[in-house]
N, C-alpha and C positions, 0 to 999 in steps of 0.2 A: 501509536502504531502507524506503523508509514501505507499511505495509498499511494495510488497511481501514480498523481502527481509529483510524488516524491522519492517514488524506485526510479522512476525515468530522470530527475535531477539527477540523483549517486549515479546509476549508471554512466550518465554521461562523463559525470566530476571523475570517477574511477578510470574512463577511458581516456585522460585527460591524464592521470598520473601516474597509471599502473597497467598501460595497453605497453607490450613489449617488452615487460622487465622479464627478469629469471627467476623464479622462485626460490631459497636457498633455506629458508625457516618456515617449519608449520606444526604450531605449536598448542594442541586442541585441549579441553578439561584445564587448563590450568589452573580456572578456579570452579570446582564441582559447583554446579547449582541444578538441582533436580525438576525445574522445570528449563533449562532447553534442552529442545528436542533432537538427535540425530538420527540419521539414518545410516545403520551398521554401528561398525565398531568405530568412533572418531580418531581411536589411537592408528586404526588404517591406513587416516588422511594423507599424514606426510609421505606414503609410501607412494599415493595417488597422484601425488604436486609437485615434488620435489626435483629441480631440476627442471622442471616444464617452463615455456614460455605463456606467460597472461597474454593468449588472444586479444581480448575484449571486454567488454560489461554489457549487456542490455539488461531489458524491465520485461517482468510479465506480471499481467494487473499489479499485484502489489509488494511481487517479488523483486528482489534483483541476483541477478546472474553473472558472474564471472566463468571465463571456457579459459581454460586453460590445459591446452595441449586438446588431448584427450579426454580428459575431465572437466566435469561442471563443481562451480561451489554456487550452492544457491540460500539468501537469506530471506529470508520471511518473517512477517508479522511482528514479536517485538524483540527482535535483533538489529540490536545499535551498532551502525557502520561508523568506524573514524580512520584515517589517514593521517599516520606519521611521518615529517618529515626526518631523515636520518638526523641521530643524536638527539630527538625531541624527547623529553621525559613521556616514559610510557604508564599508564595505571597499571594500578596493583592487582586489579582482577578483573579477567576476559575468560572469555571461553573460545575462543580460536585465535591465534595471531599466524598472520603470512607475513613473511618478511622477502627482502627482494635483494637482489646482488648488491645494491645501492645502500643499503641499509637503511632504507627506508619500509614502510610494513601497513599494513590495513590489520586493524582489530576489533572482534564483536564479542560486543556484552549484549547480555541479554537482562531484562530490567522484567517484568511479572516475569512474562514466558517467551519465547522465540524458540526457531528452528530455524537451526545449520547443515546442509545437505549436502554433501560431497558424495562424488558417483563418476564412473566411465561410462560414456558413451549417452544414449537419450533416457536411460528411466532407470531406475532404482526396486530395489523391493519393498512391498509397506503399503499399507492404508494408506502411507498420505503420497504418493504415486497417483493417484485419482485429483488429489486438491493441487501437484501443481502442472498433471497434465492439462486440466482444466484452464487454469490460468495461461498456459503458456497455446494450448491451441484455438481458445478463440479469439474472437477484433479486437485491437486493447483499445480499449477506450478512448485513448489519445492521438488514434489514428484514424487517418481516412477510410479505413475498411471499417470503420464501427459507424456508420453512416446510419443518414435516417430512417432509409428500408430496411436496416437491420435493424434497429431497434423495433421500428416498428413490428418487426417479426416477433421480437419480445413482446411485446405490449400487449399486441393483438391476438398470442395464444391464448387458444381456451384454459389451456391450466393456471394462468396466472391469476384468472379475471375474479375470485375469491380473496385474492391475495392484496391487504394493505401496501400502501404506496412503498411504507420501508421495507416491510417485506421484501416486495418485485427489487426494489432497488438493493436492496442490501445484505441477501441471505440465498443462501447454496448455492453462493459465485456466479451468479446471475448474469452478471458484470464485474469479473474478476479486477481487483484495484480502488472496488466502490464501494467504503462499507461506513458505520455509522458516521467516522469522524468527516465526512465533507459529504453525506447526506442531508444535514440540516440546510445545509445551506442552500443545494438544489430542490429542496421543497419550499423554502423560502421563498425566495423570487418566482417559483413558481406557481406559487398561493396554491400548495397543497398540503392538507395535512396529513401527519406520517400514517396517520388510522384510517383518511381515507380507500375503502376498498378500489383495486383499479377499473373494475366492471361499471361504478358511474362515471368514470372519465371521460369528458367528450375526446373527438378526435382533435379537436384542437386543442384540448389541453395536454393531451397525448403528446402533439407534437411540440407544445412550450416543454413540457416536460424533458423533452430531446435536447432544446434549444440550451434548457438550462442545463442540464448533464455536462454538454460542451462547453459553455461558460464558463461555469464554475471550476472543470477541471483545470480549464486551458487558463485561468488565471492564476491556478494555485501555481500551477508552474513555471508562468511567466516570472510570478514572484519569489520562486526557489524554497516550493513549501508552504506550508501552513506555520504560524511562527510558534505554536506548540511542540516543534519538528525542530531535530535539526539538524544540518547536511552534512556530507563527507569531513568536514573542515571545521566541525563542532559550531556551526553557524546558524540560528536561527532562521525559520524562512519569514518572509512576507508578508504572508497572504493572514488579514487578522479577520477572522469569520463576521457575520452577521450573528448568528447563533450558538454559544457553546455554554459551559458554565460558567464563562465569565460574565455572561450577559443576561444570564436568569436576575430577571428583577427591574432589568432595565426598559427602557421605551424603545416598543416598534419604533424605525427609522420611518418609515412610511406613515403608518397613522398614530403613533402616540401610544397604543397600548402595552401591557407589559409581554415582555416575554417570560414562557412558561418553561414548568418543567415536569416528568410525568419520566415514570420506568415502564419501558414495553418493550415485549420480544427481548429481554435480556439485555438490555442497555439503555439508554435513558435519550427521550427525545424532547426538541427545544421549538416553541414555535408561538405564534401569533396569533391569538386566539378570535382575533377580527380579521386578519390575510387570510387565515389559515383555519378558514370554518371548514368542520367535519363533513363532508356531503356523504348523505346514504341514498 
């Protein structure tokens, strides 16, 4: 599933190939799978794109966005973005394809579940109208407006301070972009563990906590990714964790012990049971 780090990669790659083309194909359902998700009717889509110019791409937390014209196409969660160049052999099964005067085309599959979102103007109808107003109006992580007084403002609510470290970090879009798969990694170097509740945090571990958020996003990106990921151009990224399930079993980098593994809060977390002592 793509985070922050890696809707702000495609965005850019997308505004790199597909800022200024014409839309001419949009080709939605074409292969039924009953988990991705849209909003409306998809057979609408082409009615919504077709002929428009592709503004742009940006990222909100862990979405990515194309504006085209008057309309938004927004992907999320586990909807896989690739870019065709014209005449490149296409797969046999997507659930949206745009294609461009060029003959060239961007297509999404979706692998468990994803959502596909096409709409005019700013919002949509739906429940999940909440999940990615959310995302798109607060700090994105990756920028200078997610500062350390803003976090702090997180950290330091009364409602959080009951709340596990993964919890605050990774649950009701808290921090829209930041969810389990590049959590491990900012509890890691932060020497926190995911059970930790946030009310024994000192403030200065409050603020390594900040310290690491930024690190670790700002290098997945540097790297084009997490190499479990992979970009506009079917490319693996970079960035090879400290902690995932490749590394259950293996030696802390730091002191030698193993790393663990354990299911909590609906997905499974990875950590060092001498970095990463429980504080109550």
């Amino acid at each position: 599933m793509i985070e922050a780090p890696e809707a702000l990669c495609l965005s850019e790659q997308l505004n790199g190939v597909i800022k200024g083309k014409v839309v001419t194909d949009v080709i939605p359902c074409y292969t039924p799978h009953k988990f991705a998700f849209f909003n409306g009717d998809p057979e609408a889509y082409p009615g919504m794109l077709l002929g428009k110019t592709v503004d742009g791409a940006c990222a909100y937390g862990g979405m990515v966005q194309i504006n085209v014209g008057d309309a938004k196409v927004v992907f999320s969660d586990g909807a896989n973005l690739r870019y065709y160049e014209p005449e490149a052999k296409l797969p046999n099964k997507h659930q949206l394809l745009i294609g461009f005067e060029d003959q060239s085309c961007i297509i999404v599959s979706v692998r468990m579940y994803g959502a596909v979102w096409c709409f005019v103007g700013d919002s949509f109808e739906g429940g999940l109208m909440s999940y990615y107003g959310g995302a798109k109006n607060k700090p994105q992580v990756l920028s200078d407006a997610f500062d350390k007084a803003y976090f702090m403002s997180l950290i330091n609510d009364e409602g959080v301070q009951k709340k596990s470290a993964k919890a605050f970090l990774a649950t009701d879009q808290m921090i829209p972009g930041l969810g389990n798969g590049v959590l491990q990694d900012i509890l890691y170097l932060a020497r926190v563990h995911p059970k930790t509740k946030i009310a024994v945090l000192s403030q200065a571990k409050r603020e390594e906590l900040f310290g690491c958020v930024k690190k670790v996003l700002r290098e997945i990106y540097r790297l084009g990714g997490r190499c479990s990921e992979k970009d506009l151009f079917d490319q693996k990224g970079g960035y090879v964790p400290y902690l995932s399930k490749d590394t259950v079993g293996s030696h802390c980098v730091y002191c030698g012990d193993y790393i663990l593994k354990e299911n909590y809060l609906g997905g499974s977390i990875y950590y060092c049971n001498t970095c990463q002592q429980e504080e109550r």
